[in-house]
ZAMARGU-4260 file (C-alpha; in steps of 0.2 Angstrom, whole numbers, plus 5000, padded with zeros to 4 digits):
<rodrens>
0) 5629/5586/5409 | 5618/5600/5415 | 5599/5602/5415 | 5592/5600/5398 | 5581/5604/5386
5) 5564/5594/5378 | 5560/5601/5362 | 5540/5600/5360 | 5537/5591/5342 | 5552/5579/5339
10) 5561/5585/5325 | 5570/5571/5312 | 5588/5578/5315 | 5601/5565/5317 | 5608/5560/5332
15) 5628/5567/5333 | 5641/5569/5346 | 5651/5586/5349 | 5668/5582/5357 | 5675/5598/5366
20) 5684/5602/5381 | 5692/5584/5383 | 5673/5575/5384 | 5661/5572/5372 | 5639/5574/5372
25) 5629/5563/5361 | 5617/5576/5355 | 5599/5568/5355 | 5585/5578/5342 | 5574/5577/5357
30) 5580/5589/5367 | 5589/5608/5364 | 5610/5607/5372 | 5616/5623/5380 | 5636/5628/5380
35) 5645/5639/5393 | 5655/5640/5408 | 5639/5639/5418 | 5643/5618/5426 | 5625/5614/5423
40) 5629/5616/5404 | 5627/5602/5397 | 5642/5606/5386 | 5656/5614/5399 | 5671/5625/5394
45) 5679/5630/5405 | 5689/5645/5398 | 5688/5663/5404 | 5685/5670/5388 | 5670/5659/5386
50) 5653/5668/5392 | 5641/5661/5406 | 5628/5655/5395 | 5636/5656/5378 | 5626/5647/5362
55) 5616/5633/5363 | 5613/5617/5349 | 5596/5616/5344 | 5587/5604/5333 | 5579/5614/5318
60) 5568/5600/5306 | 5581/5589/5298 | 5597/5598/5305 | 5606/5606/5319 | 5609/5624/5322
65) 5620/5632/5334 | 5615/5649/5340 | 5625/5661/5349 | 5614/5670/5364 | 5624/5687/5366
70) 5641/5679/5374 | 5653/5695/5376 | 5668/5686/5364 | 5658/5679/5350 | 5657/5663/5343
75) 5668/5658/5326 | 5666/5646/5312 | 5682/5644/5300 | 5689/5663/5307 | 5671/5674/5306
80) 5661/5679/5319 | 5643/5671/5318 | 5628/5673/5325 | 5617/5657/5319 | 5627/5640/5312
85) 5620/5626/5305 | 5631/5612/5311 | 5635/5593/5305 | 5647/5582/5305 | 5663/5588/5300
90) 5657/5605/5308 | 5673/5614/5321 | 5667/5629/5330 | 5679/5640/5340 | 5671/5652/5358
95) 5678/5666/5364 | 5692/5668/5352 | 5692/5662/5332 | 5713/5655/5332 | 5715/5648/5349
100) 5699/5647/5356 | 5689/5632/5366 | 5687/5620/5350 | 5669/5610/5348 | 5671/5596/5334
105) 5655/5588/5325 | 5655/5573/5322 | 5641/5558/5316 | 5635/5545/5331 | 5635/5527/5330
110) 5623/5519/5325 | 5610/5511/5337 | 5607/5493/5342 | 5591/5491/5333 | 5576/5488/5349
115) 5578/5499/5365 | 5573/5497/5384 | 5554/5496/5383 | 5551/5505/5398 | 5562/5518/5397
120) 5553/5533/5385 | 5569/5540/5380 | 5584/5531/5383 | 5597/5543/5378 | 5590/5556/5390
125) 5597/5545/5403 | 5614/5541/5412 | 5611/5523/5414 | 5606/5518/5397 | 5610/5530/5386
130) 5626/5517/5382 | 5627/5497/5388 | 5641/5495/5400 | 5643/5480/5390 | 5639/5470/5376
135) 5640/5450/5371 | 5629/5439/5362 | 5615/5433/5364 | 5617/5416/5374 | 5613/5399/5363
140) 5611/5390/5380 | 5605/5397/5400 | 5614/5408/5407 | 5617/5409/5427 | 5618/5426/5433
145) 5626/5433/5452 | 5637/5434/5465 | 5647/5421/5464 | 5662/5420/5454 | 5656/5403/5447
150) 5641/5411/5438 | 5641/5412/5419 | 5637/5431/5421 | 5645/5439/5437 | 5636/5454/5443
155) 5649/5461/5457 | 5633/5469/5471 | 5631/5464/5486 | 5611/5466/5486 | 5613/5453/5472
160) 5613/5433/5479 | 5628/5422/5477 | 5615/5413/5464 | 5604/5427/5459 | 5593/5420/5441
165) 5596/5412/5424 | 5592/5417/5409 | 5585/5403/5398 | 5584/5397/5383 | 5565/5391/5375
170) 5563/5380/5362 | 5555/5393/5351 | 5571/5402/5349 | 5565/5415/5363 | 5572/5416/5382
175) 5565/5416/5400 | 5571/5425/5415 | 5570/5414/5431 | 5574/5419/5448 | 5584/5405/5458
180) 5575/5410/5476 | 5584/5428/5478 | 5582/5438/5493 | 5581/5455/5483 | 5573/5447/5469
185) 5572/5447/5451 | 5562/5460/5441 | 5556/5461/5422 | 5552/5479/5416 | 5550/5482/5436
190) 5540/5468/5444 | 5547/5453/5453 | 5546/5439/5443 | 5549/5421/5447 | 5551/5414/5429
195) 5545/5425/5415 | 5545/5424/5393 | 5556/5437/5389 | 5554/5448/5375 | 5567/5461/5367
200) 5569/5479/5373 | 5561/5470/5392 | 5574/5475/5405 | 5579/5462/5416 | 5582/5471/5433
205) 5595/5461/5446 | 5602/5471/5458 | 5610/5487/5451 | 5611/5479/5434 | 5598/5479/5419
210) 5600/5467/5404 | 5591/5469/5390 | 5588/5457/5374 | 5593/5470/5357 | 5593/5463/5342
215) 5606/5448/5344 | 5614/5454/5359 | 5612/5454/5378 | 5617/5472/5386 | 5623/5476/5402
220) 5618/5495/5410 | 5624/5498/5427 | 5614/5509/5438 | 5630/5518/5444 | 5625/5532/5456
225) 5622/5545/5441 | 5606/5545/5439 | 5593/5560/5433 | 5576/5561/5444 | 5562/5572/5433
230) 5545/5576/5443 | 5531/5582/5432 | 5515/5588/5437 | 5515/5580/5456 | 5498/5582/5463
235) 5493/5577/5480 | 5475/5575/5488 | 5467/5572/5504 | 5449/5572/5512 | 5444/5563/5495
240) 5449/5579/5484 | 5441/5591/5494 | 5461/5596/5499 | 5475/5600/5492 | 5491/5597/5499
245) 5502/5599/5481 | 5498/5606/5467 | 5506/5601/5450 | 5523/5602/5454 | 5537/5600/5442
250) 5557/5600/5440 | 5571/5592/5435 | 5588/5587/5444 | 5600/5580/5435 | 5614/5568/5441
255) 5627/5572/5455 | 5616/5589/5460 | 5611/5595/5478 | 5595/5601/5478 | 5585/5610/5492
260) 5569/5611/5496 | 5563/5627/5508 | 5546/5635/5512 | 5535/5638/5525 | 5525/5627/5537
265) 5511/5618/5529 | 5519/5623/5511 | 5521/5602/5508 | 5539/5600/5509 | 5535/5583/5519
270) 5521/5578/5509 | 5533/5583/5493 | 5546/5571/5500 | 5535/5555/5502 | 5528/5558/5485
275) 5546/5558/5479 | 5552/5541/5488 | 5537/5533/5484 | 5532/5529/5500 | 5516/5539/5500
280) 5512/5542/5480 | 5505/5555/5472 | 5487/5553/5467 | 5491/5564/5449 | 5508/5565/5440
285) 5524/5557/5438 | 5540/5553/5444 | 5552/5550/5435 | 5571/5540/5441 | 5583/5540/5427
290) 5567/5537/5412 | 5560/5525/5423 | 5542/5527/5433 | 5546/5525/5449 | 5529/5520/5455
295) 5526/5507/5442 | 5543/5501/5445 | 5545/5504/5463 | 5547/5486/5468 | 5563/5486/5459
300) 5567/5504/5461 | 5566/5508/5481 | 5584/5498/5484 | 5589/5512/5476 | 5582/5527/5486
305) 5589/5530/5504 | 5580/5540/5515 | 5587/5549/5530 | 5572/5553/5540 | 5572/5570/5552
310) 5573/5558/5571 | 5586/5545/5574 | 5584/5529/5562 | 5597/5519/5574 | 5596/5514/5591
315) 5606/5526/5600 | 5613/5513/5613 | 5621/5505/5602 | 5639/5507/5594 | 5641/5516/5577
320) 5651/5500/5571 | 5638/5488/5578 | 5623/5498/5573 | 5628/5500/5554 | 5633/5478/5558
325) 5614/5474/5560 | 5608/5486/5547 | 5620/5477/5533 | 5613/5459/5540 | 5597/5465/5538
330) 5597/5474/5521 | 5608/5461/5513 | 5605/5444/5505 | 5609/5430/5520 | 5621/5421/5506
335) 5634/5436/5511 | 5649/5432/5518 | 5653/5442/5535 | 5668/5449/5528 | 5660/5456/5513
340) 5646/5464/5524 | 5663/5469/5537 | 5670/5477/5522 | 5655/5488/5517 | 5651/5493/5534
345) 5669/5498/5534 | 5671/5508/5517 | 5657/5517/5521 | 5663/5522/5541 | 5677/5527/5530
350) 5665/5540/5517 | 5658/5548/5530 | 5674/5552/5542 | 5667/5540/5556 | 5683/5532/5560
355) 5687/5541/5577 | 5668/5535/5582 | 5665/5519/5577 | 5667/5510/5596 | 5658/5525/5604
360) 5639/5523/5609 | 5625/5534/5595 | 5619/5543/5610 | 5634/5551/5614 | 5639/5557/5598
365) 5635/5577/5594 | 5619/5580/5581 | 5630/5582/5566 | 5637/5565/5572 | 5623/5557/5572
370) 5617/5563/5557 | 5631/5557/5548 | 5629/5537/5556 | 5611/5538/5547 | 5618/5543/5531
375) 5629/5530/5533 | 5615/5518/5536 | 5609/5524/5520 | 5625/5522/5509 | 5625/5503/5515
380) 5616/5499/5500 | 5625/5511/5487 | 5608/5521/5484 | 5607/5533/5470 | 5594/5544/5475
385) 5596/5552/5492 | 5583/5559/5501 | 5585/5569/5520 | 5571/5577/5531 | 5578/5592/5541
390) 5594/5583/5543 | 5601/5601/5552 | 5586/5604/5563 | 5590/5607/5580 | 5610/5609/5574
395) 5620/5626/5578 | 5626/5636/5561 | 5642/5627/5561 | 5636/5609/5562 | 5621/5616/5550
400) 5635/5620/5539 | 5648/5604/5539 | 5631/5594/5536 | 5627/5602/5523 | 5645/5603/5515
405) 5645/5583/5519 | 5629/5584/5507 | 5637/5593/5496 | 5651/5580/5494 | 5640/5564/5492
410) 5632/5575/5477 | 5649/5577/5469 | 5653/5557/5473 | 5641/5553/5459 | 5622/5554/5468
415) 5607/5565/5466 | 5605/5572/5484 | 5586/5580/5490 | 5587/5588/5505 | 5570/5598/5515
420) 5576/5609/5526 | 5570/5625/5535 | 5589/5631/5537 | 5593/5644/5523 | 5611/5648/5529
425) 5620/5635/5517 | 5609/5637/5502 | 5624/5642/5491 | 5632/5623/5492 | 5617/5618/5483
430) 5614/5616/5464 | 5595/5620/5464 | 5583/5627/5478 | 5566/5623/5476 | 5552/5636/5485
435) 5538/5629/5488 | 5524/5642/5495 | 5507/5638/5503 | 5497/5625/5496 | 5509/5614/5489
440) 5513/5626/5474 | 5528/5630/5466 | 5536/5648/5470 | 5555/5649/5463 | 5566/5633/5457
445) 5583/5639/5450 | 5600/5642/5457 | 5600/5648/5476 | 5610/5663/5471 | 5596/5670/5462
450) 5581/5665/5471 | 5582/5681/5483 | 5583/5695/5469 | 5569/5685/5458 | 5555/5685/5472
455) 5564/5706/5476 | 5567/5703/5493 | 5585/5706/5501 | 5585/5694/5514 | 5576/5675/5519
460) 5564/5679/5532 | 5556/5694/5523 | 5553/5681/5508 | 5543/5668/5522 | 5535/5683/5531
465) 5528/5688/5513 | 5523/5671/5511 | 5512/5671/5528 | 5505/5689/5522 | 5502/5689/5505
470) 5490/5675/5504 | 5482/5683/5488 | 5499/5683/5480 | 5499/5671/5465 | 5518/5663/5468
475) 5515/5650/5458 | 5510/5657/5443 | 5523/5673/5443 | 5534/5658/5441 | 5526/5649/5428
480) 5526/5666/5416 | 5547/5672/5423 | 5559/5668/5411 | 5566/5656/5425 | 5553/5643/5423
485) 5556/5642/5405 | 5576/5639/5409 | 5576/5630/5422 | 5560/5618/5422 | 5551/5621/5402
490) 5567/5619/5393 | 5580/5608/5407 | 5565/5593/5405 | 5576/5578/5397 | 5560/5564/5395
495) 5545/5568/5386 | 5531/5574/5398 | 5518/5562/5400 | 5505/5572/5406 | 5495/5574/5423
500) 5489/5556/5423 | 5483/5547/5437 | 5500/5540/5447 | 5499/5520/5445 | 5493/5509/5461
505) 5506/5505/5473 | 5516/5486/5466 | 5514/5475/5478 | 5525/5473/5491 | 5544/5467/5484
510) 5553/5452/5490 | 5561/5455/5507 | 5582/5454/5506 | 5584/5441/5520 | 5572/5429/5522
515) 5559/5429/5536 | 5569/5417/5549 | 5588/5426/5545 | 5576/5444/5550 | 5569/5438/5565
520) 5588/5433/5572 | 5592/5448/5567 | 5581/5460/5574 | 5581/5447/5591 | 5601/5452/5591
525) 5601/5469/5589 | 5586/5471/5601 | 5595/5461/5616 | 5608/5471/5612 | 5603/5487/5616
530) 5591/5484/5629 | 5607/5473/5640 | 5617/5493/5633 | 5601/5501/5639 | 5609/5503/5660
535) 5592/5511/5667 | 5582/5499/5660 | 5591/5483/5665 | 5591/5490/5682 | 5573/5490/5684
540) 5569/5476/5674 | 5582/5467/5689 | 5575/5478/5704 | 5557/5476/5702 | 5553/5458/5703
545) 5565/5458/5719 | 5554/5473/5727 | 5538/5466/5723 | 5541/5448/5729 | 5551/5454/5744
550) 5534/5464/5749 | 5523/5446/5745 | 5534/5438/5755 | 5532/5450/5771 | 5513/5450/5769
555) 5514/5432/5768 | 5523/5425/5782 | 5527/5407/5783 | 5509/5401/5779 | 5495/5411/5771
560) 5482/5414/5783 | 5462/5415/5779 | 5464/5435/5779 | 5479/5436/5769 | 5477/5424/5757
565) 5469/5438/5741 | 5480/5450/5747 | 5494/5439/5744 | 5486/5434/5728 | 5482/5451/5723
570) 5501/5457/5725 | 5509/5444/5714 | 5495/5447/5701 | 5499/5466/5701 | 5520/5463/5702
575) 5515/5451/5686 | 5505/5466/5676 | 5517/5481/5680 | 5533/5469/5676 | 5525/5462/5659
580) 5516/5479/5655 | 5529/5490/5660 | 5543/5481/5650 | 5531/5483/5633 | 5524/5499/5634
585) 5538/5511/5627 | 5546/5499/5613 | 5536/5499/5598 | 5532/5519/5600 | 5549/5522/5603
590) 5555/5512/5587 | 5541/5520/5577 | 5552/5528/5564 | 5565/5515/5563 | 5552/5503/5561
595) 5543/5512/5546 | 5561/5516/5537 | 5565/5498/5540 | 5549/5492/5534 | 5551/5503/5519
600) 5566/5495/5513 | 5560/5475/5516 | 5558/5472/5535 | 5545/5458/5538 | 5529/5465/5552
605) 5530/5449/5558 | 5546/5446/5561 | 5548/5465/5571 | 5533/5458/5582 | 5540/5441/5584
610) 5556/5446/5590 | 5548/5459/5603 | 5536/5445/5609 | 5553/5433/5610 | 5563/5444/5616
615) 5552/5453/5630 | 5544/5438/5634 | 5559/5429/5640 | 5563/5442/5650 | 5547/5444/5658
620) 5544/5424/5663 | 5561/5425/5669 | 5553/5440/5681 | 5541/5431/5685 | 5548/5416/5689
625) 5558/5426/5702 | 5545/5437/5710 | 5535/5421/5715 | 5549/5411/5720 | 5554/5427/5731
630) 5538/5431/5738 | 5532/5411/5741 | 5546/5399/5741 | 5544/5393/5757 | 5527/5396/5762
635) 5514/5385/5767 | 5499/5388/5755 | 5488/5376/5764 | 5483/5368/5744 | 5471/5354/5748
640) 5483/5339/5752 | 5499/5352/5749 | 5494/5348/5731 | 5489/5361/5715 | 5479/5356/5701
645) 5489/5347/5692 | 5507/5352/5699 | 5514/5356/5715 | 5507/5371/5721 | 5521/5382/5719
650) 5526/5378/5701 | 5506/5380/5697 | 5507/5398/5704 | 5523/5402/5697 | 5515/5396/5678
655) 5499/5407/5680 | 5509/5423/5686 | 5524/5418/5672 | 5508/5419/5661 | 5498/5432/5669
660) 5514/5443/5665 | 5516/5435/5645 | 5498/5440/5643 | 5501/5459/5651 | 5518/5462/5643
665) 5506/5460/5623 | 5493/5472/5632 | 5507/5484/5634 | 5514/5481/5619 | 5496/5484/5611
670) 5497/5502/5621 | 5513/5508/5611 | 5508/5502/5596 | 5494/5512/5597 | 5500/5528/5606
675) 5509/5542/5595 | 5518/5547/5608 | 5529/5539/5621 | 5526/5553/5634 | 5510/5546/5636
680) 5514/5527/5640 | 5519/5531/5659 | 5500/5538/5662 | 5492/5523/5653 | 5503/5512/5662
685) 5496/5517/5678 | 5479/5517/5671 | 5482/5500/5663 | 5485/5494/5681 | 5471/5500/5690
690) 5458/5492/5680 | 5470/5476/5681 | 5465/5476/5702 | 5447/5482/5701 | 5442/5470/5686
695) 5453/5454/5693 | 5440/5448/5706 | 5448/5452/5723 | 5442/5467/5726 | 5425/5467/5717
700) 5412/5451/5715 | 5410/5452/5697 | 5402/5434/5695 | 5384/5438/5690 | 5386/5455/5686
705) 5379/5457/5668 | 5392/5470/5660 | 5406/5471/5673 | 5409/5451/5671 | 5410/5452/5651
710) 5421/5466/5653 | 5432/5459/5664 | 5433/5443/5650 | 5446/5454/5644 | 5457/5456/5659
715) 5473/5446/5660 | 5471/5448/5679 | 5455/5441/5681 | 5461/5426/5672 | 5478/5425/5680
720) 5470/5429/5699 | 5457/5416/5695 | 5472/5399/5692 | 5482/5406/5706 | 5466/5405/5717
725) 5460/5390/5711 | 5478/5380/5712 | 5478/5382/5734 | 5457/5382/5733 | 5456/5400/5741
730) 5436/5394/5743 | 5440/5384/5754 | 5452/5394/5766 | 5440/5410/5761 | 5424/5405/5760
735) 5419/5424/5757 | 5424/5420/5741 | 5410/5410/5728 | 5418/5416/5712 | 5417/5400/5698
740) 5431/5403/5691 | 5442/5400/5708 | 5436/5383/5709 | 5449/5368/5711 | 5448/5358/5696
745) 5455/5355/5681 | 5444/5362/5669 | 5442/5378/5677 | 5462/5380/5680 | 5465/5376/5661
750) 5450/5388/5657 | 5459/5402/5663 | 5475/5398/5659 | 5469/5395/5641 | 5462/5411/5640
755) 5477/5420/5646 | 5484/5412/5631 | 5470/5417/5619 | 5473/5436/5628 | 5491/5434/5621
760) 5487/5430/5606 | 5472/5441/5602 | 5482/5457/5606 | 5496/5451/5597 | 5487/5452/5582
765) 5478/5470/5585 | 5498/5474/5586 | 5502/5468/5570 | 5487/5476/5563 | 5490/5494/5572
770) 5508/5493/5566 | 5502/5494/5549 | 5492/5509/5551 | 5511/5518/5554 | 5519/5510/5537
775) 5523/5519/5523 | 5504/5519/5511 | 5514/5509/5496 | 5519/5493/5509 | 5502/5490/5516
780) 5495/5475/5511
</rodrens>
C-alpha cells in the first residue's frame, strides 16, 4: 500500500501486522509505514475525520512507535489524546476521534518459514513474495511442472508449455530443476537452465510462477500484476564517459500506480525508458522489479515487461483480430491450443473496448484506436510492468485524454503503468510525475498536483521555458535538499539501496517462445498476409512484369536480329533488377520498430530474414518467369542448333533472369536494412538501377579493365546479362561483343549463374548482420 519508507541502519524490532480499516499491513523493521487518507498510504483510512497524512509507525531499536504528525483531530490510545505511542501487540489505537474513531489493532506476525528467496534482498518489501501463494511439502520423488492438467504441479499460464520442467530428486537428499525442452524456458535465480542442483532460498522461475525450496516445504509465489519497480542511482554514459545522458536518477513506484515522465527535448526521457525495460542498460545503478535486479535477471524477467513504442508496432493492413492472432502465435509456446490463444486474443479485445473493431483494417482506425490495438498487443502476455513512448503524440486533447484515462484504468487493474510523454494536459490521472531537466537529472518527482507550486511557476510552458533558459539552475539538487525528495524518494524506498555499482552485463539472449521453424511459419503467414491486404502494392507487383515484357517483346519481334539482340538482353536484365529490387527495398525499414520490439521479446534474426527471402523471393521468380515468358515466348533466338547450354533456350534465360531478380531482390533488401529512413529507398532504387546497366557489360567493355571489371564482380547484372548472352551465343550473332563471360559453354554459364547465387547469399548475410545494429544493445550476440 502506498510508497514506503527504508529506514537507514536496520533496527531489531519484530515484525507485526496492524489490521485497520478492513485490511491488514505486515509491518516490516526495515522500513517506516505512514497512515492517512492520502491512497498512497501505506495504511488507508478512509474517514473524513481522519487527516491527509496523519501518524506514521516507525521502528525505534527493539520496538515500534507511532507518532502523530500534526493530524487536525488527534490520535487516541485507550480515550487520551497522544502525540508519541509505543505500540505492540495487543496495542488499539483510535484517529480522528477517541470512542468511534477509525480503529488500528496490533497484533504479532507469524513466524517465518526459516530460508528466503536468495535473490530477492528483502522479501517482505515486495508484492510477490512477501507471502507464498501456496505451500506443500517438499516432494520425496520428481515432480512435473506445466500446463497440462496431467502435470504433478499445474501452473495455469499460457507462456508456460504443456510440459514445462521437473523437479528432481538426487540421491543426496537434494533436488534438481530440469527444463523438459520449453519454449519460454526454465530459469534458476534468473538464468535459463537446462537441468540445474538446486539449493534452498534459489527461485525457480516457470512462467509467472517462482518456487522456492524453504526449509521442508516447496512454495509457490505468483507474479500477479502487482508488482513494485524501485530505480536507484540510474546512470547512463556515452562517447566512452565523456557524456552524460542520465545522471543518478532514483524513485520509487509502487504497484497499481501511473507514473509520468515529462521534460524537455534532450532531457533523457527516451534514454530513461530503455534503461528501465532493460533493452539498453544502464552503465551505473540499479533497477529494481519487485526485489529482483532486472538486469541480472532479465532473461527471465522481460516476459514481463510490455513496451508500447511511440510508431505503430502492428502492420496496419492487417485486421485488429488477425493482428493480435499472429502476435499470440508468436509470443506463445507452439504446444498451445488455438482456442486457448482464441481465447486470450479475445479477453484482451475485450479489456481494451476493441469489440466494434476487431474485423476492421489497423490503418483505418483513429490514433487513439490504434494506440489501444498495441497495448493490446502488450496485454497478450499479462505483463506487469508497462512501459509507453509518446503514446498521445500527434492525438487531439480528447483522444490525449481517453488514452490517458485508458492508462489510468490498466494502473488500477493491478499493473505498474510508465508512461513519457510531452503532453501535460492529463497529468492529474497520474499517481507520480517524474521531471526530468537537462541532462538527464532529476528536477521534481511527487504527485502531479504539486509539481507546478514546488518549481513556483503557475502554468506548464513557463516550467519548460525556464528549463531552456536557466541553464545555470541546479534542478537537480533543489530537489535533493526539498522536503519532497525526502518523502517521496529518501523515505518511499522499500529495498535497501545497493549503491551506484556498475549495472551487470546483459544475460545472454533467453530461450525464444516458439521454436525457430513454428516462427518462421509464422512470420511467412502474417507477411503474405498483409502484402495480398496491401492493394497498391499487389498491383504493381502484377503490372510491372506485364509492362516490361510487353516492351521486350515489341523490341524483339519474332526473331532477334544482330542489332537487337543486347538491347533485348539489357531489357529483361533491367525488368529483373527493378522487379526483385523494388519488391525489397521498403520492407525491412518499414518494419524497423516492429522488428526490434519483436526481437525484444524472443523473435529469431533468422527466421525474420528467412521469411522475407521465402516470401519475396517467390514472388519475384514468379515475376520473372512471366516477364520473360511475355517478352520471348515465341521468338526465334537463333541459340546455335535452337539449343541453350544446357536447357532449351527459353527455359535457360528464364532461370538466369528468375535469378538475376533473386539476386537483386537480397540487394534491395541489403538497401532497407541499412537505410533509416524509407523516404530514401525510392532515390536508391533509381540509383541502384543505373549502375545495374552501366556495370552489366552491354553498354560498357569492362573485360580487361583493371577496376571497373572487379567492381562489376559485384553486380548481379553483369552476371545475369552474362548467362542470358551466353545461353543464345550473342558472340556469334554479335561479333562486336568479345566479353569472356558471354561465352557458350557450360563452365562459363554455371560461373555466372553460381555467382548470382553466391551474390544472394553474400548480401543475405550483410542483412542479417545490419539488422543487428537496430536491436535492442542487451539481444545482440
Amino acid at each position: 500500500m502506498g510508497e514506503r519508507s527504508v529506514v537507514p541502519s536496520a533496527p531489531s524490532a519484530p515484525e507485526l501486522v496492524v489490521e485497520a480499516d478492513g485490511g491488514s499491513q505486515v509491518m516490516s523493521p526495515s522500513r517506516i509505514y505512514h497512515v492517512g487518507r492520502d491512497p498512497t498510504s501505506d495504511i488507508v483510512l478512509q474517514d473524513p475525520r481522519v487527516s491527509w497524512h496523519h501518524a506514521v509507525l516507525r521502528p525505534v531499536r527493539d520496538h515500534w512507535r507511532l507518532e502523530d504528525t500534526g493530524s487536525t483531530n488527534g490520535t487516541y490510545a485507550e480515550g487520551r489524546r497522544v502525540r508519541s505511542l509505543d505500540v505492540g501487540p495487543g496495542s488499539v489505537v483510535r484517529f480522528g476521534n477517541p470512542a468511534d474513531g477509525p480503529a488500528a489493532r496490533v497484533t504479532d506476525a507469524p513466524p517465518h518459514p526459516t530460508g528466503r528467496p536468495s535473490v530477492v534482498s528483502h522479501p517482505s518489501g515486495t508484492t510477490t513474495f512477501r507471502q507464498p501463494t501456496s505451500v506443500r511439502p517438499l516432494p520425496a520423488r520428481t515432480v512435473r511442472i506445466g500446463r497440462s492438467p496431467d502435470n504433478d504441479l499445474v501452473v495455469d499460464d499460457l507462456v508456460v508449455s504443456r510440459h514445462h520442467a521437473e523437479l528432481r530428486t538426487l540421491p543426496d537428499g537434494g533436488y534438481e530443476i530440469a527444463d523438459l525442452g520449453s519454449h519460454n524456458g526454465t530459469y534458476l535465480n534468473g538464468s535459463a537452465v537446462q537441468a540445474a542442483p538446486v539449493a534452498p532460498g534459489d527461485i525457480i522461475g516457470v512462467g509467472h510462477s517462482a518456487f522456492c525450496l524453504v526449509g521442508d516445504e516447496l512454495q509457490e509465489f505468483v507474479d500477479n500484476g502487482e508488482v513494485s519497480l524501485e530505480v536507484q542511482d540510474l546512470t547512463v554514459q556515452v562517447d566512452r564517459g565523456r557524456k552524460t545522458l542520465l545522471e543518478d536518477v532514483s524513485f520509487p513506484v509502487s504497484a497499481k500506480r501511473l507514473l509520468a515522465v515529462v521534460g524537455p527535448s534532450g532531457a533523457g526521457k527516451s534514454t530513461l525508458l530503455n534503461a528501465l525495460t532493460g533493452l539498453r542498460p544502464a552503465d551505473r545503478g540499479t533497477v529494481l522489479y519487485d526485489g529482483r535486479d532486472l538486469y541480472h535477471d532479465y532473461a527471465e524477467l522481460r516476459s514481463r515487461i510490455g513496451l508500447v513504442p511511440q510508431d505503430d508496432i502492428l502492420h496496419t493492413q492487417l485486421s485488429v483480430r488477425r493482428a493480435l492472432r499472429y502476435a499470440a502465435e508468436l509470443r506463445f509456446p507452439d504446444d498451445t491450443a488455438k482456442a486457448e490463444r482464441e481465447a486470450r486474443v479475445e479477453e484482451v479485445i475485450g479489456e481494451l473496448g476493441l469489440q466494434q473493431r476487431t474485423d476492421q483494417a489497423i490503418h483505418s482506425l483513429s490514433g487513439g484506436q490504434r494506440k489501444r490495438v498495441s497495448v493490446a498487443l502488450e496485454l497478450l502476455t499479462k505483463p506487469s510492468l508497462l512501459f509507453l513512448d509518446e503514446p498521445t503524440s500527434g492525438l487531439d486533447p480528447g483522444m490525449d485524454r481517453s488514452v490517458m484515462n485508458m492508462l489510468r484504468g490498466l494502473a488500477d487493474d493491478g499493473r505498474t503503468v510508465i508512461v513519457v510523454t510531452h503532453s501535460v494536459l492529463s497529468l492529474e490521472v497520474c499517481d507520480r510525475l517524474l521531471v526530468l531537466a537537462p541532462g538527464g537529472r532529476t528536477a521534481y518527482y511527487g504527485p502531479p498536483g504539486e509539481s507546478l507550486a514546488f518549481f513556483g511557476f503557475r502554468q506548464w510552458p513557463e516550467a519548460f521555458e525556464a528549463f531552456e533558459n536557466e541553464t545555470g539552475r541546479d534542478w537537480a539538487g533543489q530537489y535533493r535538499a526539498s522536503p519532497e525528495h525526502n518523502r517521496y524518494v529518501t523515505a518511499a524506498m522499500e529495498q535497501p539501496r545497493l549503491g551506484g555499482r556498475a549495472a551487470p552485463a546483459p544475460t545472454p539472449e533467453p530461450v525464444k517462445a516458439q521454436s525457430w521453424g513454428g516462427q518462421l511459419w509464422t512470420l511467412m503467414r502474417r507477411y503474405a498476409m498483409a502484402l495480398t491486404a496491401d492493394r497498391t502494392f499487389m498491383v504493381i507487383m502484377v503490372a510491372l512484369p506485364f509492362v516490361m515484357g510487353a516492351m521486350t517483346r515489341v523490341l524483339a519481334g519474332s526473331r532477334l536480329g544482330a542489332q537487337m539482340t543486347m538491347n533485348v538482353l539489357l531489357l529483361l536484365c533491367v525488368g529483373g533488377v527493378l522487379t526483385g529490387a523494388a519488391n525489397a527495398v521498403r520492407e525491412l525499414v518499414k518494419e524497423r520498430v516492429i522488428y526490434q520490439r519483436e526481437r525484444a521479446v524472443g523473435l529469431s534474426r533468422s527466421a525474420y530474414v528467412m521469411s522475407k527471402v521465402l516470401v519475396l523471393g517467390l514472388i519475384t521468380v514468379a515475376q520473372a518467369v512471366v516477364l520473360t515468358l511475355v517478352g520471348l515466348a515465341g521468338v526465334d533466338t537463333r541459340a546455335p542448333g535452337g539449343k541453350g547450354v544446357l536447357l532449351a533456350p527459353l527455359p535457360e534465360i528464364t532461370l538466369a533472369v528468375a535469378l538475376l531478380s533473386f539476386s537483386a531482390m537480397m540487394l534491395g533488401l541489403l538497401v532497407s536494412a541499412l537505410v533509416r529512413k524509407e523516404e530514401v529507398t525510392m532515390p536508391l532504387l533509381v540509383f541502384i538501377a543505373i549502375v545495374q546497366v552501366v556495370f552489366c557489360g552491354a553498354m560498357i567493355d569492362l573485360a580487361g579493365k583493371p577496376g571497373m571489371e572487379q567492381l562489376a564482380w559485384l553486380v548481379p547484372s553483369r552476371w545475369g546479362l552474362a548467362a542470358m548472352g551466353g545461353t543464345i551465343d550473342v558472340a556469334r550473332i554479335a561479333p562486336q561483343n568479345t566479353d569472356p563471360l558471354f561465352h557458350h559453354t557450360v563452365g562459363t554459364w554455371l560461373l555466372n549463374m553460381g555467382m548470382l547465387a553466391v551474390l544472394s547469399v553474400v548480401f543475405g548475410l550483410l542483412v542479417a548482420r545490419l539488422l543487428r545494429r537496430h536491436e535492442p544493445a542487451v539481444m545482440r550476440k
